[in-house]
C-alpha positions in Angstrom: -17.2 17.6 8.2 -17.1 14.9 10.5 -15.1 16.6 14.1 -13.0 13.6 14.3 -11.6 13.9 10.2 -11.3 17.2 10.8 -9.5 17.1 14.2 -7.0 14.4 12.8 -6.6 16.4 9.7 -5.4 19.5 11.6 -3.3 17.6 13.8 -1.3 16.1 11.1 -1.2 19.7 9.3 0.2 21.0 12.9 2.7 18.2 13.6 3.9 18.2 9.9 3.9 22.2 9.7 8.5 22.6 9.7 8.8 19.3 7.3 6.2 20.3 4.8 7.2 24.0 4.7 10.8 22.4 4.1 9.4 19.9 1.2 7.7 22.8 -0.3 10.7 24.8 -0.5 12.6 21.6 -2.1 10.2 21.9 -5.1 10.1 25.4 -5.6 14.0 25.7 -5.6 13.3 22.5 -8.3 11.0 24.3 -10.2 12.2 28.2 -10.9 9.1 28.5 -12.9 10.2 27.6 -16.2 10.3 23.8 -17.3 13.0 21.7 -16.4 14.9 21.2 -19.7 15.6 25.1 -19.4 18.7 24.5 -17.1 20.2 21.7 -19.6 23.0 22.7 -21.5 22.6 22.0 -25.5 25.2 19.2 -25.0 23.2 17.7 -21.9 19.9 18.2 -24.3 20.9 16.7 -27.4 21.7 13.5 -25.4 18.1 13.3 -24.3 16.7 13.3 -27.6 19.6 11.6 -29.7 17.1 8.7 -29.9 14.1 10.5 -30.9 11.9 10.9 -34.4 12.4 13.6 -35.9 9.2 15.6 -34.9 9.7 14.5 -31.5 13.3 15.8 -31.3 12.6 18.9 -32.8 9.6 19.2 -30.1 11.3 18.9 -27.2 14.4 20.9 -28.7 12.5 23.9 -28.7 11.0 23.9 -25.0 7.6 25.2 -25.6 5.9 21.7 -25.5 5.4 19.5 -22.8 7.7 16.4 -22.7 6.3 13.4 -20.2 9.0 11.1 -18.8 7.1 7.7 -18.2 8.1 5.1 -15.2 7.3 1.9 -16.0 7.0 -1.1 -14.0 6.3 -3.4 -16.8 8.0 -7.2 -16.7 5.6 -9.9 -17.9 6.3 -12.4 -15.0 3.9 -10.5 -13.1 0.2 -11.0 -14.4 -0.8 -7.3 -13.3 2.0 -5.6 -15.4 2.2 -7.9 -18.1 -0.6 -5.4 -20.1 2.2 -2.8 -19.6 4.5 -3.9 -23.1 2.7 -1.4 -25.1 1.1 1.2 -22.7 4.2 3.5 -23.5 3.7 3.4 -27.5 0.0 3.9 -26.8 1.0 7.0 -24.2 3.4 8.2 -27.0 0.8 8.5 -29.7 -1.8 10.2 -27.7 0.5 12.6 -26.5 1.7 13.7 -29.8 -1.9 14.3 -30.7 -2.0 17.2 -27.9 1.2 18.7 -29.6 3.5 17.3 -26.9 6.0 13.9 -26.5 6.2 11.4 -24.3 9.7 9.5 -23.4 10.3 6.1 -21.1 12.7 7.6 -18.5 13.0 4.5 -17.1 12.5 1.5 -15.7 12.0 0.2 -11.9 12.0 -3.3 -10.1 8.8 -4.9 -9.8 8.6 -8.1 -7.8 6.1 -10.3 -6.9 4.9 -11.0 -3.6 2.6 -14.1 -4.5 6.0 -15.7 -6.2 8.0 -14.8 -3.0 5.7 -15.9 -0.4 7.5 -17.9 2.6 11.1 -18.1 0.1 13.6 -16.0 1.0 13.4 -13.6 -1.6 10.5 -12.6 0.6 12.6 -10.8 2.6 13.5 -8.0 -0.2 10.6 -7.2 -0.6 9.4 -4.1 1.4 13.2 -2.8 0.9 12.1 -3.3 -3.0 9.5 -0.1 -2.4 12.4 2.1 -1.0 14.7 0.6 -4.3 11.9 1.8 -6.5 11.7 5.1 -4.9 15.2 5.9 -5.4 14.9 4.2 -9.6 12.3 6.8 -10.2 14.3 9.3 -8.9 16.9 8.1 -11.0 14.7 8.0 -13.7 13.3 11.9 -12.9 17.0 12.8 -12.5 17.6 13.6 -15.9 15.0 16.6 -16.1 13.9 16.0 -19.4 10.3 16.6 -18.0 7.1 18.5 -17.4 5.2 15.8 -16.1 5.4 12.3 -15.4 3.0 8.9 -15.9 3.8 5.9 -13.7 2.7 2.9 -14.5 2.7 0.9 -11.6 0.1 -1.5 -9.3 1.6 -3.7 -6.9 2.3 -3.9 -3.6 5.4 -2.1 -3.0 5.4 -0.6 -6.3 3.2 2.0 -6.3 4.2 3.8 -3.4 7.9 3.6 -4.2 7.1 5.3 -7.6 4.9 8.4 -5.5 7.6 8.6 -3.0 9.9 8.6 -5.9 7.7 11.3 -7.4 7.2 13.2 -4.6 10.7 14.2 -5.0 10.4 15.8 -8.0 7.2 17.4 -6.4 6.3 20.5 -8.7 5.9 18.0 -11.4 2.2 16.8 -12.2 1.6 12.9 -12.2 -0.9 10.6 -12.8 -1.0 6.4 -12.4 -2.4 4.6 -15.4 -3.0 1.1 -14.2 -3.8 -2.0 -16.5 -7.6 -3.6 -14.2 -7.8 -6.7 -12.4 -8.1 -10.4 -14.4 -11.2 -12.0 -14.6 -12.6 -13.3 -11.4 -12.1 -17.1 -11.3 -12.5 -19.6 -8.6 -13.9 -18.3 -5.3 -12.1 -17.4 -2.2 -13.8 -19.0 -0.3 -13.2 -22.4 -2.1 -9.2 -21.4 -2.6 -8.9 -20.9 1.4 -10.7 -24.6 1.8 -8.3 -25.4 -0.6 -5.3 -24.3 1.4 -6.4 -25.2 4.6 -6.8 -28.9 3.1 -3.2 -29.2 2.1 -2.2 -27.1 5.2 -3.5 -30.7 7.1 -2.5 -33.2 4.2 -5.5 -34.0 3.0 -5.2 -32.5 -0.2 -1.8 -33.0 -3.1 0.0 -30.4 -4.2 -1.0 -31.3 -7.8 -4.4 -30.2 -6.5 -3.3 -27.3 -4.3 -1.6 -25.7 -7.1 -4.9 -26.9 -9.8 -7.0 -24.5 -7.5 -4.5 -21.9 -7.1 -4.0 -21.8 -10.8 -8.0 -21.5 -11.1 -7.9 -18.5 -9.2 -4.7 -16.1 -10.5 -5.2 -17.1 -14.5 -4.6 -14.7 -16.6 -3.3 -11.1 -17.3 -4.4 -8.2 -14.9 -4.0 -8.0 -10.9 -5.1 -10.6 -8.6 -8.8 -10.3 -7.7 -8.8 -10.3 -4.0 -8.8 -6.9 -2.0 -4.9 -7.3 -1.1 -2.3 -4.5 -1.1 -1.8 -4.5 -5.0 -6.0 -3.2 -4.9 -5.7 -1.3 -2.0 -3.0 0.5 -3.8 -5.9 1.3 -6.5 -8.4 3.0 -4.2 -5.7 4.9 -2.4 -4.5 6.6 -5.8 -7.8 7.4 -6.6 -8.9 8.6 -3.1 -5.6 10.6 -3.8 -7.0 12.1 -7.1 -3.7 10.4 -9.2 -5.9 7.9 -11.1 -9.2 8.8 -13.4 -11.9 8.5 -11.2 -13.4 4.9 -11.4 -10.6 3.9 -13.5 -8.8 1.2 -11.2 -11.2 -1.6 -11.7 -12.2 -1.8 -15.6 -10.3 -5.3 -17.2 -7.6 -5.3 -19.5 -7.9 -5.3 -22.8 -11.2 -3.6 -23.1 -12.4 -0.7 -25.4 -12.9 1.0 -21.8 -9.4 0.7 -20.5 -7.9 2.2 -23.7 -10.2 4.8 -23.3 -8.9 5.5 -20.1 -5.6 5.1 -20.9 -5.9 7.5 -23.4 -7.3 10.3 -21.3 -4.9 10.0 -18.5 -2.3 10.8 -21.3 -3.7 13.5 -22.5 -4.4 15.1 -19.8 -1.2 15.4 -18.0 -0.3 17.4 -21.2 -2.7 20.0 -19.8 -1.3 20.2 -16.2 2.2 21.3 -16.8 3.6 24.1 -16.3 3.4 25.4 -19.5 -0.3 25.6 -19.7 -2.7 27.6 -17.6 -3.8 25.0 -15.3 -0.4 24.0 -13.3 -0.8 21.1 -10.5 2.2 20.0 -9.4 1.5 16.7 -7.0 4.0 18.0 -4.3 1.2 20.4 -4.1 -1.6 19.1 -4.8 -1.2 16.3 -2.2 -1.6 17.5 1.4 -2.9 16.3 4.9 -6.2 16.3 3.5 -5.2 14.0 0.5 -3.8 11.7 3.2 -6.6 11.5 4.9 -9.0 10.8 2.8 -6.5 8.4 2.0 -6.5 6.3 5.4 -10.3 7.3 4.8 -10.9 5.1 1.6 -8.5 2.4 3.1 -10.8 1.7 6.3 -14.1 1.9 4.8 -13.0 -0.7 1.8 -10.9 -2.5 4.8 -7.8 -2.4 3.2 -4.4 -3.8 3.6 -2.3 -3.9 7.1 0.7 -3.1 4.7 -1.1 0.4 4.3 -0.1 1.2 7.7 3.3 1.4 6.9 3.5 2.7 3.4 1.1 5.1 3.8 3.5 6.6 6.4 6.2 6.5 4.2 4.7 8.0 0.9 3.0 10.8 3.4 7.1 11.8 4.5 7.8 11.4 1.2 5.5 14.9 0.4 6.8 16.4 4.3 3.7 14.9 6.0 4.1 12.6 9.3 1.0 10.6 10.7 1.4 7.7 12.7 -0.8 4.7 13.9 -2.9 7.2 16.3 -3.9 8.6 13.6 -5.1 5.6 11.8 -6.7 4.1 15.2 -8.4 7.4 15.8 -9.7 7.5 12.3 -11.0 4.0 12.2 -12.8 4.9 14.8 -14.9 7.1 13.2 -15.0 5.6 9.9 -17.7 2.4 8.8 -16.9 -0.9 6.8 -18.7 0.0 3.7 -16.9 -2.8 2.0 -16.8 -6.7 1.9 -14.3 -8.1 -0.5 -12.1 -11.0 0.3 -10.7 -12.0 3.1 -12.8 -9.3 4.2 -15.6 -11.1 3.0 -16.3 -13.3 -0.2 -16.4 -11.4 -3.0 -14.1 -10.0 -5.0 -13.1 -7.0 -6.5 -15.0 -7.4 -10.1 -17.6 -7.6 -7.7 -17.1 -4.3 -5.7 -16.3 -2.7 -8.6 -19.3 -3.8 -10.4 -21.3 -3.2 -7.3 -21.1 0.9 -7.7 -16.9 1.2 -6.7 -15.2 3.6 -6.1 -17.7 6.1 -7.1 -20.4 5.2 -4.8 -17.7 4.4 -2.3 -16.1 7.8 -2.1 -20.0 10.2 -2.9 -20.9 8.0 0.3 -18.2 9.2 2.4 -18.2 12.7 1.3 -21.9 13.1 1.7 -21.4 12.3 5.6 -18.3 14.7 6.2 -16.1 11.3 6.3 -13.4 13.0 3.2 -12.5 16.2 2.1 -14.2 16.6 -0.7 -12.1 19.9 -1.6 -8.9 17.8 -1.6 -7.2 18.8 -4.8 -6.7 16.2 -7.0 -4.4 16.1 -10.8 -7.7 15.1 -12.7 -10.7 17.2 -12.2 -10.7 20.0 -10.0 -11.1 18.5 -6.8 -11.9 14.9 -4.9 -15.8 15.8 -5.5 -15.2 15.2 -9.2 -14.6 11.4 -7.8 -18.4 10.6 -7.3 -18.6 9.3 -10.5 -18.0 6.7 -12.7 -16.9 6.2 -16.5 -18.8 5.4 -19.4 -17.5 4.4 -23.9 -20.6 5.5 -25.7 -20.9 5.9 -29.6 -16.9 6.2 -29.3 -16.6 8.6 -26.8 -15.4 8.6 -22.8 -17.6 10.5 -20.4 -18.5 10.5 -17.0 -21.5 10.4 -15.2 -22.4 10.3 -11.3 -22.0 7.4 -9.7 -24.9 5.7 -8.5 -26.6 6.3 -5.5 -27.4 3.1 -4.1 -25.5 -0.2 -4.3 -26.0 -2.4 -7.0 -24.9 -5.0 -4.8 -25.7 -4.9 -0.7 -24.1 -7.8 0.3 -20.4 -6.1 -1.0 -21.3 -2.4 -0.9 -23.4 -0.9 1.5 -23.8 3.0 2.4 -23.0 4.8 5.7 -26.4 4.3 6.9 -26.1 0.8 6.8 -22.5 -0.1 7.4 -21.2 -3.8 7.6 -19.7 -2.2 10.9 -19.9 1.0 12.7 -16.1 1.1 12.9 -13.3 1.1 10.1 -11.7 -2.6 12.0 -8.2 -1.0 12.1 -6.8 -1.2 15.6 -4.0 0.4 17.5 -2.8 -2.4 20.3 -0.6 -1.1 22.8 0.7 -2.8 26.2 3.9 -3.9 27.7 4.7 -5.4 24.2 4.8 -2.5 22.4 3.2 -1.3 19.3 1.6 -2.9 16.7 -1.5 -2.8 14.6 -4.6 -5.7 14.3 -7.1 -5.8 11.5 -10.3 -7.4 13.1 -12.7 -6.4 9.6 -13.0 -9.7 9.0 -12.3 -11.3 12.7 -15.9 -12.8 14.1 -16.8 -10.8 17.4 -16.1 -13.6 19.2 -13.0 -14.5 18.0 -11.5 -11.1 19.3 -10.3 -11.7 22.7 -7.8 -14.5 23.2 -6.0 -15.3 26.4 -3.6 -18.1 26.5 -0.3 -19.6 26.6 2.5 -18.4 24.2 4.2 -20.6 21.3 7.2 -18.9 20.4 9.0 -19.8 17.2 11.5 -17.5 14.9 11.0 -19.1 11.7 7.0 -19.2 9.8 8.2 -22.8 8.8 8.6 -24.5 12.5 5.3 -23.9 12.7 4.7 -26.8 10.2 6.4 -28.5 11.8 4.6 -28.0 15.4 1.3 -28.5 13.6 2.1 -31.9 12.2 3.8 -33.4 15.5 0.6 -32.5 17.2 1.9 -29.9 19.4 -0.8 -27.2 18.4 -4.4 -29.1 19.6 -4.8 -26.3 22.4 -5.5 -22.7 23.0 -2.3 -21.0 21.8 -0.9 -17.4 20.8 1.8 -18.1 18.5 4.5 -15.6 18.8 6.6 -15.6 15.5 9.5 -13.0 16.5 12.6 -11.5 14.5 10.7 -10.7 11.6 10.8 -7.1 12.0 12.5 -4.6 8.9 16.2 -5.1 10.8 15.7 -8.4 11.7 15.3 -9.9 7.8 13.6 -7.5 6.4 9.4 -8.1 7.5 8.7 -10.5 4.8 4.9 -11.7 5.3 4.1 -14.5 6.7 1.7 -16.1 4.4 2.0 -19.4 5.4 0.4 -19.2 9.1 -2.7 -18.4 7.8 -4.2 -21.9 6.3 -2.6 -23.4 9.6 -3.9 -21.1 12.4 -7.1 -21.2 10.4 -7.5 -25.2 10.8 -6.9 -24.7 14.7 -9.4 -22.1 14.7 -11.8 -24.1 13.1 -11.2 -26.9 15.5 -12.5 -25.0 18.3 -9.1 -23.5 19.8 -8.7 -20.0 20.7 -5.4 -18.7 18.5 -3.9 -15.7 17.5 -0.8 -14.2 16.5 1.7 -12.0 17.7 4.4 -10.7 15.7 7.0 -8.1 14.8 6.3 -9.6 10.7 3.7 -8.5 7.8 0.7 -10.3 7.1 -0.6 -8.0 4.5 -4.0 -8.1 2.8 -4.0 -11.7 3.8 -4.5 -10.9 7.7 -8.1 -12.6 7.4 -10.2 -14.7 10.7 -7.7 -15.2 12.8 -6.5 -12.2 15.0 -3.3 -11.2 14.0 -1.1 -8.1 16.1 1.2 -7.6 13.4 4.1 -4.6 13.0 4.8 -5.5 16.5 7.5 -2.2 17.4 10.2 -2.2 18.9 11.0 -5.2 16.9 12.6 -8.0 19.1 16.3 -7.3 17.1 16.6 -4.2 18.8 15.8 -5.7 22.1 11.9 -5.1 22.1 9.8 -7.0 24.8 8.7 -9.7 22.4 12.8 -11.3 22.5 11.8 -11.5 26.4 8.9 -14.2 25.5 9.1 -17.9 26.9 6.9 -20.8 25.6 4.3 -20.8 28.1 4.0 -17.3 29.5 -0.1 -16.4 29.5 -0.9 -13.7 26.9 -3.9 -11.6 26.6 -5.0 -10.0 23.3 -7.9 -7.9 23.2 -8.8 -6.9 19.7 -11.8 -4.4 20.7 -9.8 -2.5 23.5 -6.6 -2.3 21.8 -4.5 -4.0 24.0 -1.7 -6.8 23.9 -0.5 -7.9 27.2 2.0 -11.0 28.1 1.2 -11.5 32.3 4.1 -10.9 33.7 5.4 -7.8 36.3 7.4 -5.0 34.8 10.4 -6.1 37.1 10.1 -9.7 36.0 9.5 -9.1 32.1 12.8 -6.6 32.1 14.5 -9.0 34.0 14.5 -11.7 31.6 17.6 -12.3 29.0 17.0 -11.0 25.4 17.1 -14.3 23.3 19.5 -14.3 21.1 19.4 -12.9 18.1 20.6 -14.8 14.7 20.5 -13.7 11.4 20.2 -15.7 8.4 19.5 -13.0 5.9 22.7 -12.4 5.2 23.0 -13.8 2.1 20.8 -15.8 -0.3 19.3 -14.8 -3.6 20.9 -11.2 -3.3 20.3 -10.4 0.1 23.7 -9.6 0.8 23.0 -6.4 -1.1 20.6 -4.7 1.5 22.6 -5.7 4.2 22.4 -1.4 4.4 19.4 -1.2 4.1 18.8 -3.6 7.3 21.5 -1.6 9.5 19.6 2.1 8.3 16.1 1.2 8.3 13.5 2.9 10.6 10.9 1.2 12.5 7.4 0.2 11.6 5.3 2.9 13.0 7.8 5.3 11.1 7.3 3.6 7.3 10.1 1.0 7.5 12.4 2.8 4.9 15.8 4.1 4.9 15.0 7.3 3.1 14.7 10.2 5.2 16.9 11.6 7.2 16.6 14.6 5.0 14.7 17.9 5.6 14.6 17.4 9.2 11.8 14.6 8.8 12.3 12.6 12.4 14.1 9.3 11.4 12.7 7.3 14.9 9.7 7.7 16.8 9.8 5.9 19.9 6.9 3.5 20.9 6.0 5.6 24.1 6.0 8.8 22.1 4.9 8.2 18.6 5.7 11.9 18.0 8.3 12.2 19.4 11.7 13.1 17.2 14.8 11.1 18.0 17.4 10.7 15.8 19.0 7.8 14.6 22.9 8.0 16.2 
């Protein structure tokens, strides 16, 4: 093993050692050995099954079969869940045929991101992950079950359903999701697109022409945001079939695959000889390889934050050191938009996952002992899937790529390093994907343009008050501020200045997501400026340095002056608007960046706050 994977790895297990041992004593005070419908009384039982067939009712009534309780994210607004209407009749019928039954147990929130974008339902969206953490729990509450099938893909979705899950950790689980749409138009002629009507010289008739051309039809969007990311990292986590994520809906393949995944939880549960509970199964090694399979395939910002959360969720804490450390030591294998061009039909078809993950194994980069729910460990992921003569089988993955300019091995990396940074300086914390910033685009010094709203800057651009070296500061954006919606629409616009010859970046206590593309953006900027943080001391004007390569974000000013200055003050309008008046909890309780953004745990002695000079440090919330 690589020293550095392994030093991280043993850290985490060190740092984590009171909270896990307290999770794992959660789930086996859960479990008592014996399946979960055992504690029910008949009165609580015949409530579960009232609705049943009759084989089915008289399957679970007895307690010797296994009974799965599916979560379902299905609504068919979004394009990548809309394939989800019948995945839980097909679940239900494969089931049966391995002697066992299958039951929705219910339902969570699924909203999209791409609708949301720069409207103020934006700002529920990362609290929607934490809601859809505490649905599935709702949903496991009942303990009908002996294992459990999410069916889940985007953004926040899918790791509110495994933090949900974690929960009811010596249960086995297993994602089924539904494969990416078709690719349409290219990327690169959707950002020329959006950079065109970002300087009005394109209509919105034909903004929205092009957009339409590129998310068209059932299945998730094509470009390597968090929704894909989310793929990888299930797989790299061993809760999806191995080379599973990428295969289109509505193909003899994908109901193969569904199939299988159904079938085989059945054989996982406790009531069979081959038990894996996922609070179990998952451990710092999953996690790593994890962050692993993130860097390599530079995946989304967003990560950086969930993956923190779903890791507490199983008694786990890593932090952004961990992720700088890593990405240190890890290579871009991967070049899929706006890391690149392509997208991810094309990494998929290019060798995936499989080649992906047998390439970082082979140098030591994973742990390729990492148990996982299918197969017996993460080595079993080196491979990919194959429908022949009516049958699903896998074989090994192959063992160069099919495609060099969008795969590449570890000998040959698109970069020596993973393009994850850690920035630190006397504006805190925060995180900068330079994957797909050009070297020389990494270093930008210059004069501040502060603004508290991703809309003035519209408004700045067309008045003409942006033709200049700039580092736009966009501040109160943070997860008590409103919630750290993305901020989507700086892209197109910081991209035309860019293009123009100015030096830009941004700075910002926001998202950017699996958008953050050429322009260097220092995102999750912690402490946020609504809880007095150095970036609510900014002033239009003040020199800023950003340097990508050595980490660090600086605004040139003394210690005594900088502290010195008045806070600026602080207004909320996310108060109410399209239900935000309903997290206005979630706002007041929710921890900083670094520590997942979530309101969730305060339980099992997990640290609530870490504080930006100590990232390990445990301090309680008051």
């Amino acid at each position: 093993m690589n020293h550095v994977i392994t030093t991280v790895t043993q850290r985490i297990a060190e740092r984590s050692e009171k909270y896990r041992q307290a999770y794992l004593a959660l789930i086996s005070a859960n479990s008592h050995g014996q399946p979960p419908r055992n504690k029910l009384s008949c009165g609580n039982m015949a409530h579960g099954f009232a609705a049943c067939e009759g084989s089915d009712k008289e399957k679970i009534r007895l307690v010797d079969a296994p009974n799965i309780g599916i979560v379902t994210a299905y609504n068919d607004m979004l394009s990548a869940h809309q394939p989800y209407a019948e995945y839980p009749e097909l679940i239900k019928q494969h089931v049966r045929g391995m002697g066992a039954t299958a039951q929705v147990a219910g339902a969570v929130p699924a909203m999209c991101d791409g609708v949301t974008q720069g409207q103020d339902g934006m700002e529920l969206s990362l609290f929607s992950r934490d809601h859809i953490a505490q649905a599935t729990v709702i949903a496991l509450s009942h303990q009908m079950f002996d294992g459990v099938i999410c069916l889940g893909i985007c953004d926040k979705i899918v790791p509110g359903l495994l933090m949900g899950a974690l929960r009811f950790g010596h249960l086995p689980m297993l994602f089924i999701p539904a494969g990416p749409m078709q690719s349409g138009i290219t990327n690169s002629e959707k950002a020329r697109v959006r950079q065109l009507f970002a300087e009005g010289k394109v209509s919105r008739d034909e903004l929205l022409d092009a957009e339409s051309a590129s998310y068209h039809s059932p299945g998730t969007c094509t470009f390597y945001g968090t929704a894909n990311s989310n793929q990888i990292l299930m797989e790299a986590l061993g809760l999806q079939l191995p080379g599973g994520s990428f295969v289109n809906p509505g193909t003899v393949l994908r109901d193969a695959l569904t199939a299988e995944a159904a079938e085989h939880i059945t054989k996982v549960t406790a009531l069979g000889n081959n038990p894996k509970p996922i609070g179990r199964a998952l451990d710092e090694r999953s996690f790593v390889n994890a962050i692993v399979a993130l860097l390599a395939s530079g995946g989304s910002t967003n990560h950086t934050i969930h993956l923190i959360a779903m890791a507490r969720a199983a008694g786990l804490i890593i932090d952004w050191s961990d992720f700088d450390e890593l990405s240190r030591a890890v290579p871009l294998l991967a070049r899929v938009y706006p890391n690149g061009q392509a997208d991810i039909n094309h990494f998929h078809a290019a060798g995936g996952t499989g080649y992906l993950f047998d390439q970082l194994m082979q140098h030591g980069l994973m742990h390729s002992d990492a148990q996982t729910i299918w197969g017996q460990s993460l080595a079993d992921y080196a491979s990919e899937p194959q429908f022949i003569d009516g049958k699903l089988s896998w074989r090994p993955s192959v063992k160069q790529s099919l495609d060099p300019e969008v795969l590449t091995g570890v000998l040959e990396p698109f970069d020596p390093e993973g393009g994850l940074r850690l920035l630190t300086g006397n504006l805190g914390r925060g995180v900068i994907k330079i994957s797909a910033v050009a070297p020389q685009h990494r270093q930008v010094r210059a004069q501040a343009v502060v603004i508290e709203d991703q809309h003035a800057l519209q408004e700045k651009f067309d008045a003409g008050e942006l033709s200049r070296d700039c580092v736009v500061v966009v501040r109160f954006q943070g997860p008590q501020a409103n919630g750290m919606p993305e901020l989507h629409k700086l892209t197109p616009i910081l991209g035309v200045l860019q293009d123009r010859g100015h030096a830009v970046a941004l700075v910002t206590d926001g998202r950017m997501s699996g958008a953050s593309g050429k322009v260097p953006a220092a995102i999750h900027i912690t402490p946020e400026a609504c809880q007095g943080g150095p970036l609510a001391r900014i002033r239009n004007g003040d020199w800023i340095s950003l340097d990508a390569s050595a980490g660090t974000l600086v605004v040139e000013l003394r210690a005594d002056e900088l502290a010195e200055r008045e806070l600026a003050p602080y207004s909320s309008t996310s108060s109410s608007g399209v239900g935000r008046e309903f997290f206005g909890l979630f706002r007041q309780a929710v921890t900083g960046a670094e520590q997942g953004a979530s309101v969730l745990f305060e339980e099992l002695g997990a640290p609530a706050t870490v504080t930006a000079a100590n990232p390990n440090a445990e301090t309680l919330h008051a």
